[in-house]
C-alpha positions in Angstrom: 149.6 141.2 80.3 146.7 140.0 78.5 143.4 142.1 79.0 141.0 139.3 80.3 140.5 139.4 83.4 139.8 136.3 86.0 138.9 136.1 89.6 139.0 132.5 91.2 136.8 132.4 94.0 136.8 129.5 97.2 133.0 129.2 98.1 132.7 129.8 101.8 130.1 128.8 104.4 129.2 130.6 107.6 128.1 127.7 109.3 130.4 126.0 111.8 132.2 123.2 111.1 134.8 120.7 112.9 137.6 123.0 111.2 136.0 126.9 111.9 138.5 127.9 114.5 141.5 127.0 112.2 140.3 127.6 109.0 143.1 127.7 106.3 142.7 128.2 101.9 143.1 125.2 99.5 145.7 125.8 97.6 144.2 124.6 94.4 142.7 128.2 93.6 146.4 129.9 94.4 147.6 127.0 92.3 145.3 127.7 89.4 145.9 131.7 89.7 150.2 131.1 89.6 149.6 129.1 86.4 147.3 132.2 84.9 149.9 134.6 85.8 152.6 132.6 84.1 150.3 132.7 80.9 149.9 136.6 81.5 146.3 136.5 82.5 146.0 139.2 84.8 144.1 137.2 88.2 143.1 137.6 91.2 142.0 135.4 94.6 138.9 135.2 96.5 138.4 133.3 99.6 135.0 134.0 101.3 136.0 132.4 104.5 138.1 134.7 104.7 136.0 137.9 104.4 133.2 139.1 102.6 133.8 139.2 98.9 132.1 142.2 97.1 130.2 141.0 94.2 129.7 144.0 92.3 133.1 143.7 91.9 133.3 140.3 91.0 130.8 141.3 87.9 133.9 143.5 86.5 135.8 140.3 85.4 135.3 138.4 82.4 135.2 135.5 83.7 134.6 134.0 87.7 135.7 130.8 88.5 134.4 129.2 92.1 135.6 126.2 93.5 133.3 124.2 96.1 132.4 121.1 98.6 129.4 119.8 98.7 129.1 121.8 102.2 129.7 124.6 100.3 128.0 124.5 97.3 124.7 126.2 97.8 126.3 129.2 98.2 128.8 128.5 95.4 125.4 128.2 93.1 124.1 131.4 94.7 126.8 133.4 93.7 127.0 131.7 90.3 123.7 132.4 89.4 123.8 136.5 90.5 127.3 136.2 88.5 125.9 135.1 85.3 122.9 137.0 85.3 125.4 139.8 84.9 127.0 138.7 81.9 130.0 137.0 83.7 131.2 133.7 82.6 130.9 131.5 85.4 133.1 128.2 85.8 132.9 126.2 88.0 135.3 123.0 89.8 135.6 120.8 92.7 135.1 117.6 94.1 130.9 118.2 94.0 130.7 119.6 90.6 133.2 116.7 89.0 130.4 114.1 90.3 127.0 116.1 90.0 127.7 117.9 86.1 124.2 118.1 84.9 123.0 119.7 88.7 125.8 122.1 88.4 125.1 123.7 84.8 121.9 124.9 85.7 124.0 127.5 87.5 127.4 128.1 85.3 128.3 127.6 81.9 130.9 125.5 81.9 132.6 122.7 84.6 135.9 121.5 84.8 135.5 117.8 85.6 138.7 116.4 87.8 142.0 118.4 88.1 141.8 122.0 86.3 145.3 122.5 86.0 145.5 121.8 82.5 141.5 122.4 81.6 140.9 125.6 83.3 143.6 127.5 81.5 143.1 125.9 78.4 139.5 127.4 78.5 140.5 130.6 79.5 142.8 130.7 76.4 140.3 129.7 74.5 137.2 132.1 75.4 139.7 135.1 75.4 140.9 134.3 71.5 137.2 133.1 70.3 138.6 129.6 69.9 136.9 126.2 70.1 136.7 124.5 73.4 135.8 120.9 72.1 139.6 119.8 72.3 139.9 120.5 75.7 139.5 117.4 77.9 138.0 117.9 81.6 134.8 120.3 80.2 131.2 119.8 80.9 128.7 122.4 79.2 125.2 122.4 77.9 124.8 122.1 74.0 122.3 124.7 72.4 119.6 122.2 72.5 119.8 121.7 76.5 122.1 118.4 75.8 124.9 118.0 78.2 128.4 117.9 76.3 131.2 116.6 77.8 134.8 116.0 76.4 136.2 113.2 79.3 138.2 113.5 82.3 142.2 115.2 81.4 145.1 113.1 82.6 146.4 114.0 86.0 148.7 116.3 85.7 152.8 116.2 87.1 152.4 118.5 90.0 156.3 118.4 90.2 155.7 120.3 86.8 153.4 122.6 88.8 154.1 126.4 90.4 153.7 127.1 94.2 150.5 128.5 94.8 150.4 132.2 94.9 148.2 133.6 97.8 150.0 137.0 96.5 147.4 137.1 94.4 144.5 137.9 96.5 143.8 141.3 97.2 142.6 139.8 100.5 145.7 138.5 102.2 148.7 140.8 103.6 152.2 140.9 102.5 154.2 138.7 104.9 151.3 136.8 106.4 150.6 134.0 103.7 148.4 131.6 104.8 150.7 128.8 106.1 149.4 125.9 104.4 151.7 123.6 102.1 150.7 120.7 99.9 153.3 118.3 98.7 151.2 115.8 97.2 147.7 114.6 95.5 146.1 111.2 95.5 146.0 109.0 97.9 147.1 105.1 97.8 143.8 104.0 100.4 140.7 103.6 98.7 138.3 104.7 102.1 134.5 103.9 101.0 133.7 107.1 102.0 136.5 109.5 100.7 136.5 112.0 97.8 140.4 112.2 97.4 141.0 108.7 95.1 138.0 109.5 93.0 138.9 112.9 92.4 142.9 112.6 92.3 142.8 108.9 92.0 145.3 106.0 94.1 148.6 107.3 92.4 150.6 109.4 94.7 152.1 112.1 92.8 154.9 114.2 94.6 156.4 118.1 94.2 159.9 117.7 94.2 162.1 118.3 97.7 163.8 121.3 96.3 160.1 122.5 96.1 158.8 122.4 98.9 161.6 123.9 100.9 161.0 126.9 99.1 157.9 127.1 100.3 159.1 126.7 103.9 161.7 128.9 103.5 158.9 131.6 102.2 157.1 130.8 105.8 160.3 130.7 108.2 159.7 131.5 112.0 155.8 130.4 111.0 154.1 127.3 112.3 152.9 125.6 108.7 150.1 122.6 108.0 150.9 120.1 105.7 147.9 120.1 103.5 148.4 116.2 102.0 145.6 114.2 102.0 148.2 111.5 103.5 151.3 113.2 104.3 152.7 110.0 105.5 151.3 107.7 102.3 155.1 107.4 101.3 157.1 106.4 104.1 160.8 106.6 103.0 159.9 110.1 100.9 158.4 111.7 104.1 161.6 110.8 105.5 163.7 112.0 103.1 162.1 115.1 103.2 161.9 115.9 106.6 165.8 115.1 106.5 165.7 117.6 103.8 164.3 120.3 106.0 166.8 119.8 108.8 169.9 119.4 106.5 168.4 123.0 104.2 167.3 124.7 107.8 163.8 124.6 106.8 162.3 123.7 110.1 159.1 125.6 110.5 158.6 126.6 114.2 156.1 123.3 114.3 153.8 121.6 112.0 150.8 119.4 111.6 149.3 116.8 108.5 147.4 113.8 108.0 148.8 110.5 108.1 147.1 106.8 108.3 147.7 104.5 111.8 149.7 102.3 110.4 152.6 104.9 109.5 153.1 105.2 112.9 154.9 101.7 114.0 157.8 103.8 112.1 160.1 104.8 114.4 162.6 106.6 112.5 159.7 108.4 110.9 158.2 109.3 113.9 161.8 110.2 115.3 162.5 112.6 112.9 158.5 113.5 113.0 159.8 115.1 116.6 163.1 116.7 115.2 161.4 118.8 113.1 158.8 120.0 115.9 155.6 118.0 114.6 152.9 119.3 116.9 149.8 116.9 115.9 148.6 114.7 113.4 145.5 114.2 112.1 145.0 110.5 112.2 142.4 108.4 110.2 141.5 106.3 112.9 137.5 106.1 111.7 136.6 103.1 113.9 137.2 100.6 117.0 134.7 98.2 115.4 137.0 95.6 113.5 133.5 95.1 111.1 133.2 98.7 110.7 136.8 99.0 109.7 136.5 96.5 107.2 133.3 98.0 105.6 135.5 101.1 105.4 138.7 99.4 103.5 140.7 100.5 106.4 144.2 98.1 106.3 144.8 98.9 110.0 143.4 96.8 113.2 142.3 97.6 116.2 145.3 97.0 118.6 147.1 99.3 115.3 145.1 102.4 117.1 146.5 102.0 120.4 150.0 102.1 119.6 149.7 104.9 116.7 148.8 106.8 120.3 151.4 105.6 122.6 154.0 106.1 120.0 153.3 109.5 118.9 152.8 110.4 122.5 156.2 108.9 123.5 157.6 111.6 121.5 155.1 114.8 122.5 153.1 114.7 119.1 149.5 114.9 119.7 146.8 112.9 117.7 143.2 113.8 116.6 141.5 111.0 116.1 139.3 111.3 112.9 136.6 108.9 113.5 133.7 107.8 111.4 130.3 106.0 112.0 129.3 103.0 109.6 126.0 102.3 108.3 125.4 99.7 110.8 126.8 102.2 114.4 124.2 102.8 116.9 124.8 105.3 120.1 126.2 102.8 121.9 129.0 103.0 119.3 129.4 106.5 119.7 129.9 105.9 123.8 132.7 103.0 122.4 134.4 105.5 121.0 134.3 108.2 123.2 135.2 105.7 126.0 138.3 104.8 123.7 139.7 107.9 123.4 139.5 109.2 127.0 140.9 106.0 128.1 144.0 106.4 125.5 144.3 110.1 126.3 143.4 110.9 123.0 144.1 114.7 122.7 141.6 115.8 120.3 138.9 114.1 118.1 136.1 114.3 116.1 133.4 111.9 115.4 131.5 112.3 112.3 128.4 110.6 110.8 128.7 108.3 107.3 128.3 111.1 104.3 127.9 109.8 101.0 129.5 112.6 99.5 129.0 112.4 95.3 131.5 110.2 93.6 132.3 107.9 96.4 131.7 104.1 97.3 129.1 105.2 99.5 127.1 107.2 97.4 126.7 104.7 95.3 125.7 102.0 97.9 123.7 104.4 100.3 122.2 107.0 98.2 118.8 105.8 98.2 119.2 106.0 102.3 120.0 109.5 102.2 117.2 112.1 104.2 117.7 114.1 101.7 119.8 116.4 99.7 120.8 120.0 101.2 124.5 120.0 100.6 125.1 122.6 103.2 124.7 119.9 105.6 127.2 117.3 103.8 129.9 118.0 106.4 130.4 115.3 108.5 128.7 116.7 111.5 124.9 116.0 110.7 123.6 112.7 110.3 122.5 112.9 106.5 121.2 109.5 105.9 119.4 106.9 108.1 121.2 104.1 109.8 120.2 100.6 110.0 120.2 99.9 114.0 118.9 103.3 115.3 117.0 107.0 114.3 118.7 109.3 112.6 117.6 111.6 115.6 119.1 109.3 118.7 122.8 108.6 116.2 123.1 112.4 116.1 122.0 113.1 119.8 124.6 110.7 120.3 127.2 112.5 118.4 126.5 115.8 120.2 126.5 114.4 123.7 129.9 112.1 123.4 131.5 115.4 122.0 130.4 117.3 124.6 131.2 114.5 126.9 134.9 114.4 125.5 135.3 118.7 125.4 133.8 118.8 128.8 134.9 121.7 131.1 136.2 119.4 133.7 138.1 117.7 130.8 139.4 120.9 129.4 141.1 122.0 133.0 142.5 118.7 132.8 144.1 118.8 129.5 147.6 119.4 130.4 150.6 117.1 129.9 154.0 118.4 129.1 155.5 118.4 126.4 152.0 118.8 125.2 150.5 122.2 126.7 148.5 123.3 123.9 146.4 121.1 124.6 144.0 122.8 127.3 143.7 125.5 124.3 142.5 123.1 121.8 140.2 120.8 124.3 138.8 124.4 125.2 137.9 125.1 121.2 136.6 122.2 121.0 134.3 122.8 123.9 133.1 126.6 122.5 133.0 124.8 118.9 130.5 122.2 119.4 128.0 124.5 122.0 128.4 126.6 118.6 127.2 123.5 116.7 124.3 122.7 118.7 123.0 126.3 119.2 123.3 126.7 115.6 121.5 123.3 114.4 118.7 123.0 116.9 116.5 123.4 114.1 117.7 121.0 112.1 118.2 118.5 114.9 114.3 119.1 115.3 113.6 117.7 112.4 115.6 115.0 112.7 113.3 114.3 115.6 109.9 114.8 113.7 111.1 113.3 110.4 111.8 115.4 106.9 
């Protein structure tokens, strides 16, 4: 085992979010640590969502790396900056970092810039042994004279070449209980306007082989499991294949959820065997009812698409939430079209966020100069970031809050039930207790929505 010692950290936020009340790890830090250990590194897991992660011992490793969002990255910088004036070497990755380089090395030393499969260990190697690190593509650091230094992006990597990610590794997760999250694929083949997942993993879907991934099941049998793709679904006759493969190898979890685009479902025999293999809810992409909206978005589906994504996945007992998103252009009275829509369709869950031009996207480049200003911790979908071109800031977010509360009202909740589809009076009701959460919580900030920043 070599003697250098690394902690990966996932950057946490206490602030509640659309996904608080079923948080679950990334895998790309449990990725990263299995790859360490293969190399002999001896490495261990942080997640601070989890639970509080002791610092003082995180300045007894040589090296700390913390991955981030943008929602997350003020803490992420905190803790880099009490890190390093320790003496730790402090690296730093994610989707934020890869686009904002120069803001990010005032707090680290070094940034991995894209996928860190390859880069991350490479570096490691390379600090440990006193060895150059100019060969190593995917690094951004700061030259003695203050110059940033950067050696490119790396090539994305074969993640059927990849290990399983190895929660094992954190000190803060039981035996038996691995978090039940699986990811069977990067990139996405949709280029959303809005979306961090092309830029970052770019439009070619890569693919863990079948034999894979039902190890992993296997590993969480008897468990319900999420399939953490960005677009389980991206691939058609592959998702097929593989949910056969889980049937045929008796790797049926007891039910599962994922991501998958609107069009995917006018598959029948996907969303047939969606249902043998106990798919509770999908996560749909439905962002708009506006046809203009959807358009602005690069969205491929129509209107009348959303409507039978419903009744289809319904028809079988497989609930949807509906991921929606407000354009540029959106005013309340979009908010109340979509909040009509999805009562009317017995949507069973959704969220409705505002337009965030996170770093690296098509609209951060096209809206940045609208922005109201830049406090990551609020890049998360739920606050209204930048101003819109029909309406305040102030009355699209008041909006927001009261169509959700509309949608998760009490009365709404007691009426959840259909069968087949029970759960859903539990999540309705977590949606209700999330977003009073959300508004108690943000008052403040909705204030100054309301006075101006």
């Amino acid at each position: 085992m070599n003697q250098y010692r690394v902690a990966l950290v996932e950057a946490g936020s206490r602030s509640t979010h659309v996904y608080s009340r079923t948080y679950l790890p990334r895998v790309g830090i449990p990725t990263m640590g299995a790859i360490l250990k293969d190399l002999g590194y001896d490495c261990d897991l942080w997640f601070q969502s989890m639970s509080t992660v002791s610092e003082e011992r995180l300045r007894k490793y040589d090296l700390v790396g913390i991955g981030s969002l943008s929602a997350t990255i003020p803490e992420a910088y905190r803790l880099a900056d009490s890190l390093r004036q320790s003496g730790v070497v402090v690296v730093m990755g994610g989707p934020h970092v890869t686009f904002m380089p120069e803001e990010a090395l005032a707090h680290c030393d070094y940034v991995v810039i894209g996928e860190g499969d390859a880069t991350f260990p490479a570096l490691v190697s390379a600090l440990s042994k006193g060895e150059p690190r100019e060969a190593i593509p995917g690094l951004a650091w700061r030259l003695p004279g203050g110059d940033l230094h950067s050696t490119g992006r790396a090539d994305p990597v074969d993640l059927a070449q990849l290990p399983s990610p190895d929660f094992s590794l954190s000190p803060q997760v039981r035996p038996g209980r691995m978090p039940p999250i699986i990811t069977t694929s990067r990139g996405c083949p949709h280029h959303c306007t809005f979306c961090t997942v092309t830029a970052v993993f770019g439009r070619r879907y890569r693919l863990k082989s079948a034999e894979q991934v039902i190890s992993e099941l296997h590993s969480l049998r008897g468990r319900s499991v999420c399939f953490g793709d960005d677009n389980f679904c991206a691939q058609p006759a592959r998702t097929k294949s593989l949910l056969r493969e889980m049937i045929a190898r008796d790797a049926v979890p007891l039910r599962w959820s994922g991501e998958m685009c609107v069009k995917a479902a006018a598959d029948p025999e996907l969303l047939d065997l969606m249902q043998r293999t106990r798919c509770r809810i999908m996560y749909v992409g439905v962002e708009s009812v506006n046809p203009d909206t959807l358009k602005q978005f690069g969205k491929s589906h129509q209107v009348e698409d959303i409507g039978r994504c419903v009744e289809n996945l319904h028809q079988r007992d497989i609930g949807i939430h509906a991921m929606f998103v407000l354009g540029v252009d959106d005013t309340p009275d979009t908010v109340a079209e979509i909040s009509d829509y999805a009562i009317a369709a017995d949507i069973d869950t959704i969220q409705i966020f505002a337009l965030t031009p996170f770093p690296g996207t098509g609209a951060y480049q096209e809206f940045q100069d609208r922005l109201l200003h830049r406090e990551w911790r609020y890049f998360d979908g739920m606050h209204v970031v930048m101003k819109p071109n029909n309406c305040s800031a102030y009355d699209l977010q008041m909006a927001i809050v009261r169509q959700m509360n509309r949608f998760y009202a009490p009365a709404r909740v007691a009426g959840a039930y259909r069968r087949g589809r029970g759960w859903r009076m539990k999540y309705r009701l977590g949606g209700h207790l999330l977003m009073r959460k959300w508004a108690k919580e943000n008052a403040e900030y909705i204030e100054r929505l309301r006075t101006g920043f």
